[in-house]
C-alpha positions in Angstrom: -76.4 -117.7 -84.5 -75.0 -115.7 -82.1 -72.9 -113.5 -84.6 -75.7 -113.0 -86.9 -78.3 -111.6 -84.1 -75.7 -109.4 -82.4 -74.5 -107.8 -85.5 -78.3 -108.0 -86.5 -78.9 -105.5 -83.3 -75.7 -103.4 -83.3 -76.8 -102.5 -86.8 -80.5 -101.9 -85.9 -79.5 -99.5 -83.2 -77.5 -97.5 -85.5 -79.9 -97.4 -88.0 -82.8 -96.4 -85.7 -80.8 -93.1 -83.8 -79.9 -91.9 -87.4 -83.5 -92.7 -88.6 -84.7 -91.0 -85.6 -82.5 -88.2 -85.8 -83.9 -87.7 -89.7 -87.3 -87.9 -88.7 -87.6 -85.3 -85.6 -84.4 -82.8 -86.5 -84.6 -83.1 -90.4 -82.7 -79.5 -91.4 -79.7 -80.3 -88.7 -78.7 -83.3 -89.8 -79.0 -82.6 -93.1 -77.8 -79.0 -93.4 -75.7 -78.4 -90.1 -74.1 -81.7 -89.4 -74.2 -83.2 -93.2 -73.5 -79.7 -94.3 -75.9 -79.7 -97.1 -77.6 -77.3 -99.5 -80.2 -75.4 -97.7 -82.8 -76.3 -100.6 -83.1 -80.1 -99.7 -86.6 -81.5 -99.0 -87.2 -81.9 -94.8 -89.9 -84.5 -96.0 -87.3 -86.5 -98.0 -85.4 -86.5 -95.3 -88.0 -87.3 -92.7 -89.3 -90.0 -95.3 -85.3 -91.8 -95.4 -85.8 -91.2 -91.4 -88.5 -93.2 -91.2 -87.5 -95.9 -93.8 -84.0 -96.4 -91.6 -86.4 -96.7 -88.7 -88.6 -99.7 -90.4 -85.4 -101.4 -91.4 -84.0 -101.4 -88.0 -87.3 -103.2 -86.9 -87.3 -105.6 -89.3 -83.7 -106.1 -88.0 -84.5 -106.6 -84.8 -87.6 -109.2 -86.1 -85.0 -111.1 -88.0 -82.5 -111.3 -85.1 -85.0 -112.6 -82.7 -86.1 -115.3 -85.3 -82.1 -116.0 -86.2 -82.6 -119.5 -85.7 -84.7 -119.8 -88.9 -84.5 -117.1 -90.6 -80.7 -116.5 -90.5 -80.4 -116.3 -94.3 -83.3 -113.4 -94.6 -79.8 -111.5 -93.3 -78.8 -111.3 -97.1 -81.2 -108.4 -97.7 -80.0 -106.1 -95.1 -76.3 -107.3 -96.3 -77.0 -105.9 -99.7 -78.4 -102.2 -98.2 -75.3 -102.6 -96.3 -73.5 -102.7 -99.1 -75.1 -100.4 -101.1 -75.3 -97.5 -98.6 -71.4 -98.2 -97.8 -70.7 -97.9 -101.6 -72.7 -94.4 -101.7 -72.0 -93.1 -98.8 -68.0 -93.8 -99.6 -68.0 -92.1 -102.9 -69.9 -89.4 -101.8 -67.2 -88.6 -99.2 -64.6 -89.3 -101.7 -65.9 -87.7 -104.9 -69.1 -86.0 -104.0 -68.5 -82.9 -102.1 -68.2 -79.4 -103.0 -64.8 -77.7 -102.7 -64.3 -76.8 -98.9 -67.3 -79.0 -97.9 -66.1 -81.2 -94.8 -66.5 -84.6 -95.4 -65.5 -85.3 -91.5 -69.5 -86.5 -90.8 -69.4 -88.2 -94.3 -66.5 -90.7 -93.6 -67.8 -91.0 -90.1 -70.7 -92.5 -91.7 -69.2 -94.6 -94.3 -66.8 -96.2 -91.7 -70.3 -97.2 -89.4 -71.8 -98.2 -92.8 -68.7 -100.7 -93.6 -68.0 -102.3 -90.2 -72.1 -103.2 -89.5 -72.0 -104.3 -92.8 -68.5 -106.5 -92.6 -70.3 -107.9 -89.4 -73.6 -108.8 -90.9 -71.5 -110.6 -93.6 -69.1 -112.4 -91.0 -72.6 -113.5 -89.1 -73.9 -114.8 -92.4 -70.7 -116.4 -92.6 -70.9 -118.0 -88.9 -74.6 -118.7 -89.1 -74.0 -121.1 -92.4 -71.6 -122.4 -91.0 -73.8 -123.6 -87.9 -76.9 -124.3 -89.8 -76.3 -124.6 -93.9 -78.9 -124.1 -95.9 -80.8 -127.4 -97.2 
């Protein structure tokens, strides 16, 4: 169980400092350090903050409860994978001509090792305590 809670709270922290950094600094994340369009909705962006900030706390629920509720891991696996997948392409195939994708593969390498670690912890935590 011990994999699956610390990759549980790695991944939390990550996702709550970019949630948080969404939420209070919207346009410089988005258009500064992302390098985005100017026209892209701050309250989208704060929204997505806010959503990475619930996750992480429902991370953090789910690594304090690992002992029994281990498998509940699957859900954040599958955003893991999901947001890796987008986040991948987008840096590969997404970007405008001369856009830097430096902050874009930053992120997509984060995305792939929490998610690689919440898989390896699913692995470990079956391994300790199958399910029935």
């Amino acid at each position: 169980m011990r994999a699956i809670r610390r990759a549980l709270y790695l991944a939390s922290g990550a996702w709550a400092l970019v949630g948080l950094a969404l939420l209070l600094v919207p346009g410089f994340v988005v258009g500064t350090v992302l390098d985005q369009p100017g026209g892209t909705s701050q309250a989208l962006a704060r929204l997505l903050g806010l959503d990475m900030i619930g996750l992480a706390m429902f991370m953090v629920l789910v690594g304090h409860r690992a002992q029994e509720l281990w498998w509940w891991s699957w859900a954040f696996a599958l955003v893991g994978v999901g947001t890796s997948a987008v986040l991948v392409l987008n840096a590969a195939f997404g970007l405008e001509p001369g856009q830097s994708g430096t902050w874009w593969w930053l992120g997509a390498a984060l995305a792939v090792v929490l998610t690689l670690a919440i898989l390896y912890g699913l692995f470990a935590a079956s391994q300790e305590q199958p399910l029935p």
